[in-house]
Each structure stands twice: as structure tokens, then as C-alpha cells.
C-alpha positions as CSV (number, residue, x, y, z in Angstrom):
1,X,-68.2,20.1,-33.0
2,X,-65.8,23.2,-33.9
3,X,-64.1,22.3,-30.5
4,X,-63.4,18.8,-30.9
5,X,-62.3,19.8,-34.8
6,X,-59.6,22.6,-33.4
7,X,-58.4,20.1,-30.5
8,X,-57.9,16.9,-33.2
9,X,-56.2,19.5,-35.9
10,X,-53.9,20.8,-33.2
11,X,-53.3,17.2,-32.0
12,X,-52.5,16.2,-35.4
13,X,-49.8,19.0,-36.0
14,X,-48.4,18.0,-32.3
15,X,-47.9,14.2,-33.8
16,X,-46.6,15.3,-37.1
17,X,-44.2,17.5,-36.0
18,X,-42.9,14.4,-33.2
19,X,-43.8,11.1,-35.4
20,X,-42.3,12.3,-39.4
21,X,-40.2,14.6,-38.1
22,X,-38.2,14.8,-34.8
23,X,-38.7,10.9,-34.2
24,X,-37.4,9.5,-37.3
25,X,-35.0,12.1,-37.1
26,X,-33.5,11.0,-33.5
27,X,-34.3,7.3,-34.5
28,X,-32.0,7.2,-38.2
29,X,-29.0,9.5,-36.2
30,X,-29.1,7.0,-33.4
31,X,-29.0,3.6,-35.7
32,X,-26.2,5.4,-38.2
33,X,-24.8,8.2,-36.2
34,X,-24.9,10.3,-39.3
35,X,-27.7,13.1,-39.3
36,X,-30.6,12.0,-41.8
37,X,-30.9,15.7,-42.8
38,X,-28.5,16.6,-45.7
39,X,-29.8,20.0,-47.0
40,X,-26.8,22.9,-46.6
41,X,-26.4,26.6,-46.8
42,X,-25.0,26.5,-50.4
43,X,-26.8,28.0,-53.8
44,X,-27.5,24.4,-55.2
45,X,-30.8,23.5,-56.1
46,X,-30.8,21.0,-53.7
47,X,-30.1,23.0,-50.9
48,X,-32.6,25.9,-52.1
49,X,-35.2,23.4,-52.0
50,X,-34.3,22.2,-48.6
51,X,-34.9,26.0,-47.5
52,X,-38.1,26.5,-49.3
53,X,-39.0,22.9,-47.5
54,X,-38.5,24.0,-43.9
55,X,-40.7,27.9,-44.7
56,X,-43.4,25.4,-45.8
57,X,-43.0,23.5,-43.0
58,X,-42.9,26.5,-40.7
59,X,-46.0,28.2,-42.3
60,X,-48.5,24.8,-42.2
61,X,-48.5,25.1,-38.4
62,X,-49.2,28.8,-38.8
63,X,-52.4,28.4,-40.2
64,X,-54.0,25.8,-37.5
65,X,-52.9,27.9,-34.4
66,X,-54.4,30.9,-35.9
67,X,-57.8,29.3,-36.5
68,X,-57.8,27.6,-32.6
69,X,-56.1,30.9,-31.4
70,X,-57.9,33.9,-32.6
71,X,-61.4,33.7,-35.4
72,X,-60.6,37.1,-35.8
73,X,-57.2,37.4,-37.0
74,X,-58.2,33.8,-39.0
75,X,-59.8,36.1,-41.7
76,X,-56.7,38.0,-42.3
77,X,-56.0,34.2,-44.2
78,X,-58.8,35.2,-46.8
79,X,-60.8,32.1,-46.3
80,X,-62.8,30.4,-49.0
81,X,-66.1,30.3,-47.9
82,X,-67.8,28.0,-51.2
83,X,-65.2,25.1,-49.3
84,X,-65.7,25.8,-45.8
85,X,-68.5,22.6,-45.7
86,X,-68.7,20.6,-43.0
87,X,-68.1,17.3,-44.3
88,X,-65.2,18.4,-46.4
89,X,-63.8,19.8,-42.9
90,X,-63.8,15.7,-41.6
91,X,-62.9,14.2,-44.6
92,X,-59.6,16.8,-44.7
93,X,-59.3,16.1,-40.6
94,X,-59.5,12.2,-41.8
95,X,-57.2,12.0,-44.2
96,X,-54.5,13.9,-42.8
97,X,-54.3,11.4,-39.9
98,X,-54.8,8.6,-42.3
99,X,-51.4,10.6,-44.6
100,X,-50.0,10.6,-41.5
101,X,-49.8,7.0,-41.1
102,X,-49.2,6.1,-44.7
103,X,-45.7,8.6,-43.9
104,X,-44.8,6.7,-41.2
105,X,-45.7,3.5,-42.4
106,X,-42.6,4.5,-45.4
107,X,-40.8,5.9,-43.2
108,X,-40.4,2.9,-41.3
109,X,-40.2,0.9,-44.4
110,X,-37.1,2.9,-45.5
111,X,-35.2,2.0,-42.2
112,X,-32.1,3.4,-42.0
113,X,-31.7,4.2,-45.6
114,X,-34.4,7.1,-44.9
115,X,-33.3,11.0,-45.9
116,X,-34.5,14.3,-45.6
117,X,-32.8,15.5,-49.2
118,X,-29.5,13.5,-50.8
119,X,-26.9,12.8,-48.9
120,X,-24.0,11.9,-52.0
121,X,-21.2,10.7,-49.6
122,X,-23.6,8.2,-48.1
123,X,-24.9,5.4,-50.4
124,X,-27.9,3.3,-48.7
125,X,-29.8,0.2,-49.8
126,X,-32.4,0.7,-52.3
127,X,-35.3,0.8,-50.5
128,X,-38.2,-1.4,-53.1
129,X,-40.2,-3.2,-50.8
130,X,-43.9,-2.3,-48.9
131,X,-45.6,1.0,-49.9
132,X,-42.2,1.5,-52.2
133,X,-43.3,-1.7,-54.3
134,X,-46.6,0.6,-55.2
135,X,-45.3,4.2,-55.2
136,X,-41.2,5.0,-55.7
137,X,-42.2,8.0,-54.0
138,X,-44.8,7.3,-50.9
139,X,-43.4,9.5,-48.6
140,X,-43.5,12.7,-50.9
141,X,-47.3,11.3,-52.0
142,X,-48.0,11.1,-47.7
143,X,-46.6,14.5,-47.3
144,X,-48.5,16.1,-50.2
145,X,-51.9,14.6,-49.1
146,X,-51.4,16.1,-45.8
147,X,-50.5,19.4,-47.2
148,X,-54.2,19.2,-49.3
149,X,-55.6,17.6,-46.0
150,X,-55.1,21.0,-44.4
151,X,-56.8,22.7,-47.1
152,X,-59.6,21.1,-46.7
153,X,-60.1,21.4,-42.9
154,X,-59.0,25.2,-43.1
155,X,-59.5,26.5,-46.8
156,X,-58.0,29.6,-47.0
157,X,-55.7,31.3,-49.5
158,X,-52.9,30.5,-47.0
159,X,-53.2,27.0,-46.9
160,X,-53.9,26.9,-50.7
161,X,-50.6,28.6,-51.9
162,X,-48.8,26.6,-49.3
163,X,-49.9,23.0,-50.8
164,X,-49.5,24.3,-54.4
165,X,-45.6,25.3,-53.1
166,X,-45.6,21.9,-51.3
167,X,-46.6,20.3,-54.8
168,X,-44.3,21.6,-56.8
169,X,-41.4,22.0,-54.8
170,X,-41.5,17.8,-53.9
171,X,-42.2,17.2,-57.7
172,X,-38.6,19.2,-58.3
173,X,-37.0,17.2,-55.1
174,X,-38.6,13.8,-56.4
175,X,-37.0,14.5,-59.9
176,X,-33.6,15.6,-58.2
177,X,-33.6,12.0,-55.9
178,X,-34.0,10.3,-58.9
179,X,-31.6,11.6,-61.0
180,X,-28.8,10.9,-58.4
181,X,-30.5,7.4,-57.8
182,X,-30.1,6.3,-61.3
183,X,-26.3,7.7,-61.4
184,X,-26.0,5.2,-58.1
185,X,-27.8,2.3,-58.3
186,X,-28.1,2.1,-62.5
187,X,-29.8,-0.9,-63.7
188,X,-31.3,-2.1,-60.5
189,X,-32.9,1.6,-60.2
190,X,-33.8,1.3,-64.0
191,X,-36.2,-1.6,-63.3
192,X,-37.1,-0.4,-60.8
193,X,-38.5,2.5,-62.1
194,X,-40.0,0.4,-65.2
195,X,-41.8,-2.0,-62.4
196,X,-43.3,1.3,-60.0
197,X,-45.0,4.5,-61.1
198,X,-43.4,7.6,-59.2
199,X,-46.6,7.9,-57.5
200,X,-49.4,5.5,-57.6
């Protein structure tokens, strides 16, 4: 059972990391010819964010290769043994494909008009339709699900502070977007923001 567990959570980071990421990444440069990820090397909030964003990133495949690399060095993690329960272990490995899916699903939704971060010399279509009729938000709500997904499959100290810094740094990026959305798109973003909760 611990087998199968380690290969599906490694398959799963091996199909994040391609699907979310590089794919819609290659796919969004190919259709605009403009690179969907806007975060610099300035001192703006914004581009702080984008920093703290990509160490996050970095340090949620750490945790999974440690636990299918070496049990040993996997305590070093602290884990928390009151969560490490066997069904809570498959309902984490569950929903982190099921996240998965949802992220692509919106990410697919968005089209071209998909961003990592704001890009301010590049206005796109306001994206309201499919998961964004329900959530303004439903990428950010995919990628924090996954982050608590992880958790629950490995619970450790590790992968607890990293979803609390995945938390709150996407609730400061989701505030940021919609500040510059409302400068942009001003009354339609104003309805739409009175018609669909930032989350759910």
C-alpha cells in the first residue's frame, strides 16, 4: 500500500509540475507570444510575492522526494504522527489529483487571458464564465487545496508551514489582482464581484 501511495504522490508532482505549470506556460506564450509569467526582480509587492511563490513551489516537491527517497532523513520533517492515518493519507492523495483537475479545468477556462501575477501593459478579457461564474478566484482555491492535499498525505511540520505560506501569500496576490482589476475593467469588474464570492 505505502508503494503504490509514494509512486501516485510522485506521479502527481511529475503532472503538476508539466500540466499547471510548464504546459500552460508553453501553451499561453505560443497563442500570444508574450510570456504568461510577469513577476520581476524589483522590490514591489508584487514581485516579492512572485519570489516567495516560486520557494513554495520549490519546497512542495521537497517534501514528497524525501518521503519516497529516504524514511530516515523523512523525520528530519518533524512529522505529525496524531495525522499520519491511513485514510486521511487517500483522501489527501484524492483530492490533490481531483485540485489538480479543477486547476486545469480554470486554467483552460481562462484561455489566453491566463497569468502567473499582473501583467499592467497587457489588458486581457475578463475571464466570468465556467468555474469563474462560482469562484472569482478558482485557480488560487485549486492551488491551495493541493497545498492542504500534501498535508494530508505527508503531515509534517514542513508541509504544514508551507500551506499556511501558500495561504496567505495567494490571499495577499488575490487581493493585489483585484485591486488592479477594478482600476481596469470598473463597472463590469464591480458586478462582477457583487454576482461571485472570491472563493466559493
Amino acid at each position: 500500500m505505502e508503494t503504490m501511495i509514494q509512486s501516485l504522490l510522485i506521479l502527481f508532482v511529475v503532472l503538476y509540475i508539466l500540466c499547471v505549470f510548464v504546459g500552460r506556460t508553453l501553451v499561453v506564450w505560443r497563442k500570444t507570444k508574450k510570456f504568461p509569467i510577469t513577476y520581476g526582480k524589483t522590490d514591489s509587492a508584487h514581485d516579492f510575492l512572485g519570489r516567495i511563490f516560486k520557494i513554495l513551489i520549490i519546497l512542495s516537491i521537497v517534501s514528497p522526494i524525501i518521503y519516497v527517497t529516504s524514511a530516515k532523513f523523512y523525520q528530519y520533517l518533524l512529522p505529525i504522527k496524531i495525522f499520519e492515518i491511513g485514510i486521511l493519507e487517500i483522501i489527501g492523495l484524492v483530492s490533490a489529483y481531483v485540485s489538480m483537475v479543477w486547476t486545469i479545468i480554470a486554467q483552460t477556462q481562462m484561455g489566453t487571458s491566463w497569468r502567473i501575477g499582473i501583467h499592467v501593459n497587457n489588458k486581457t478579457d475578463l475571464v466570468q464564465k465556467g468555474l469563474f461564474k462560482i469562484s472569482r478566484h478558482p485557480i488560487y482555491l485549486g492551488v491551495m487545496t493541493t497545498s492542504f492535499s500534501l498535508f494530508l498525505v505527508l503531515p509534517n511540520v514542513f508541509t504544514l508551514i508551507i500551506f499556511l505560506m501558500t495561504f496567505l501569500t495567494i490571499m495577499v496576490q488575490a487581493r493585489l489582482e483585484e485591486e488592479y482589476m477594478r482600476k481596469i475593467y470598473n463597472e463590469e469588474y464591480l458586478s462582477y464581484v457583487k454576482n461571485t464570492p472570491r472563493w466559493f
